[in-house]
N, C-alpha and C positions, 0 to 999 in steps of 0.2 A: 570562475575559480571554484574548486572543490572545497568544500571548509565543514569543519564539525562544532558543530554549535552546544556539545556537549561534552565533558571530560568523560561521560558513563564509559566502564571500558565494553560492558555488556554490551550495550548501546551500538558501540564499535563492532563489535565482534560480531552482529545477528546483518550491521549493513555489508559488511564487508563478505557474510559467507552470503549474503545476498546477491552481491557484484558478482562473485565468484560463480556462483549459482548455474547466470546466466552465461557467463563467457562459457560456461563448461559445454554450454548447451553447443556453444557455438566452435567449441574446439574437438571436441565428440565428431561435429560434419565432419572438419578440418579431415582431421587423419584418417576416417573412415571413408573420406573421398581419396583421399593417399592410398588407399589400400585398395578401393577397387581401382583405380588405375591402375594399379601395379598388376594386379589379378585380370585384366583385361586390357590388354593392349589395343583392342576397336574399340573401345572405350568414348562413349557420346563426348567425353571433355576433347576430344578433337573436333577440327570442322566439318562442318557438311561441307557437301560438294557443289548444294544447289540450291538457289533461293527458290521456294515455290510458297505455294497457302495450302497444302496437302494437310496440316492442320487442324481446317475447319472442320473437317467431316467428322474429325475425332477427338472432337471434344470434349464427349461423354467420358469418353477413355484417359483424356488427359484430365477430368474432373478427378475418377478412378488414382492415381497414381499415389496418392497418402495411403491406401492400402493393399499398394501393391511393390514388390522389392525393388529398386531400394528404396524406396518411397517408408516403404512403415516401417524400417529403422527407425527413421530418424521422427515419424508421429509418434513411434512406440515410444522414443526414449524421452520425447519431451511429455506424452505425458503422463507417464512413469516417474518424471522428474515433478510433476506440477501434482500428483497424487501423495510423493512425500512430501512436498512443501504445503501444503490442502492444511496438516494441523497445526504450522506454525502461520498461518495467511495472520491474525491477527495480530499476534508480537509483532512481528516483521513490519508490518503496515503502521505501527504503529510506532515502532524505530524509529526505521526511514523516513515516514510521511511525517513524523512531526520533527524529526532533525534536522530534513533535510539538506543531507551534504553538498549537495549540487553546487546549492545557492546560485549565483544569475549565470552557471550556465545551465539550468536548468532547461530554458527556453531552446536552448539550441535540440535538447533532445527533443519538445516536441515537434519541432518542424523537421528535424531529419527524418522523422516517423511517418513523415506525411509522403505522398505519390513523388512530390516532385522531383527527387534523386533517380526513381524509378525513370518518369517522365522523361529525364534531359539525359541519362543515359539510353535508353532506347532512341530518342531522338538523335542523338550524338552517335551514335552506331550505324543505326540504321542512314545518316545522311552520307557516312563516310562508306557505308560499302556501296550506297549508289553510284558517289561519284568516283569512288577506287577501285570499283568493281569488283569488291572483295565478299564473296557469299559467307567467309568467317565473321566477317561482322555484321553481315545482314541476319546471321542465323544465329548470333548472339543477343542481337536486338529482338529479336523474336522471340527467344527463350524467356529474354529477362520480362517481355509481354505477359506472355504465358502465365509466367510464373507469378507477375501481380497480379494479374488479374484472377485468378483461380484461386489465390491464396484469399483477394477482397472477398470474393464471391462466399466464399465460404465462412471468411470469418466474419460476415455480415451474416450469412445463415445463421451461426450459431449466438450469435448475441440477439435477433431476433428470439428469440426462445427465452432470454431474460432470465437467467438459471441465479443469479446475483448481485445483491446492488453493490457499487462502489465502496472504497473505504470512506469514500465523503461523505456518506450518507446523503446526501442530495435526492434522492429519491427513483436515479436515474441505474436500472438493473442490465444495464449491457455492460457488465465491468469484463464477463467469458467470453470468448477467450480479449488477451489483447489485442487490439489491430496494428497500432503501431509496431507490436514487437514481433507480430507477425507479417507483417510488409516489409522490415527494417532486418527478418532473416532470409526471408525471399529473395530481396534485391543482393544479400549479402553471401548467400549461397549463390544464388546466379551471378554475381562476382568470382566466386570461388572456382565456380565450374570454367567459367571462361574462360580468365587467364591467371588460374593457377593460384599457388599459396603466396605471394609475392605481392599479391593486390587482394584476396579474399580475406588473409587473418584480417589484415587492416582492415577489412569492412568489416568481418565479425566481431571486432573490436567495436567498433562504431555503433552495430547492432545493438551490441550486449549496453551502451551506453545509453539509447535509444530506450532499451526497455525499463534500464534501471530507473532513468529518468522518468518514467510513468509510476513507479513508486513512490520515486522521490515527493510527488505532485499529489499523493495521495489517489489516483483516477485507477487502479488497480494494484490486484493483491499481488504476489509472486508466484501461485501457479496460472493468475492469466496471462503472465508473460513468457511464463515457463514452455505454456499450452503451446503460446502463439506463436513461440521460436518454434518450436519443433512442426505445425502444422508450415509455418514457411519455407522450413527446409527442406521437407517431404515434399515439397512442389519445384522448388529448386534443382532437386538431386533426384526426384523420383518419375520428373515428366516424358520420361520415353520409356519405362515399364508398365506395360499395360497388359490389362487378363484378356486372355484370347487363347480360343481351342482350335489348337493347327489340328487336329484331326477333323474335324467338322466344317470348320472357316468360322464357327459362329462367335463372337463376343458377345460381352454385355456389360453393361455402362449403369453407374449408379448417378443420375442426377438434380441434384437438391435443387427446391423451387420456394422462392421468396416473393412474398405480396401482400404489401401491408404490414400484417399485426399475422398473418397466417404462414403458414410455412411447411413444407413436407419434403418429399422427393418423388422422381419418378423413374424406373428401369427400363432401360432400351435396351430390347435384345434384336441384334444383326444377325441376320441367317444367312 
């Protein structure tokens, strides 16, 4: 149950443009996925025609796709949105984390944040186009792969780097970006793409509850959630735009490498 544990109306007002915040992040995809389907009638939100692993080879390329169209819409706008929210991080955190509206469904947010929504939809997909011989759902299951997995990758890259600690102060400086709320736009954008606005808002809903709920808990500020919506989505919506020069054949791939406590990247260029 949601509840406010204080009459402040400020109080109110800094959580609630909080909430808002995030859904925005997640109704910005919304429409902007409405709009390139309508603009592209071959449009990736239809099925493939074939299950294969054509994929692997291009993975560099599908690292690439937060920076490439339509992929950096949607990095740009989240964070673009997580650079205005940057000089209220402390009000806000300090709202929320000590109001905490949640109250005990708090918990629920953190475990929806976790793989295993990710997990038992791919599985759930993927078992059903085996046996229905359906390459739509084998190639939705695949996406929604992708799409976790690239989005972990990276937002485990960028918390290594330790740019911030926590509002808890605990001592623990991976608060950038969020994970959960960057898994939790990932799974909810590749909701979105697959079967439409009809089951997507309702996950970006869930998303944006997912993120808020890590404020709620004090474990980050509002633009690492802001960050981390927008780096999910841009892997969601962005993983079949990739840089490549039809005049040459040549691509190039930008891929971050993590180990340890070190961390960098490396460019692969195909000729």
């Amino acid at each position: 149950m949601i509840r406010w544990r204080t009459d402040s109306r400020t109080s109110k007002t800094k959580t609630v443009s909080a909430l808002l915040a995030l859904f925005g992040v997640g109704m910005f995809a919304a429409f902007s996925a409405r709009a390139e389907a309508e603009r592209d009638p071959a449009s990736t939100f239809e099925a493939q025609s074939t299950f294969d692993l054509s994929f692997i080879p291009k993975i560099g390329h599908d690292l690439m796709a937060p920076l490439t169209s339509p992929g950096s819409t949607y990095l740009l706008f989240g964070a673009g949105s997580a650079l205005a929210a940057y000089p209220f991080r402390k009000s806000v955190a300090t709202e929320v984390g000590g109001d905490k509206p949640l109250g005990k469904s708090a918990p629920y947010g953190y475990e929806l944040g976790l793989w295993k929504i990710n997990v038992a939809y791919f599985l759930t997909s993927l078992g059903y186009g085996i046996v229905a011989s359906s390459p739509k759902a084998i190639d939705d299951s695949m996406l929604m792969l992708r799409a976790s997995v690239y989005t972990a990758l990276v937002t485990t890259g960028l918390k290594e780097m330790q740019f911030e600690q926590r509002p808890r102060r605990d001592g623990d400086r991976a608060s950038f970006p969020s994970g959960h709320a960057s898994n939790a736009f990932a799974f909810a954008g590749t909701i979105y793409r697959n079967h439409g606005p009809w089951a997507g808002i309702p996950a970006l809903a869930i998303a944006s509850f997912v993120s808020f709920s890590r404020l709620n808990d004090n474990a980050h500020y509002l633009h690492d959630t802001l960050f981390g919506a927008g780096l999910g989505l841009s892997y969601s919506f962005g993983l079949d735009s990739v840089w490549s020069d039809k005049a040459t054949g040549r691509s190039v791939a930008l891929v971050p490498i993590v180990s340890g406590k070190d961390y960098g990247a490396a460019t692969v260029i195909d000729f």
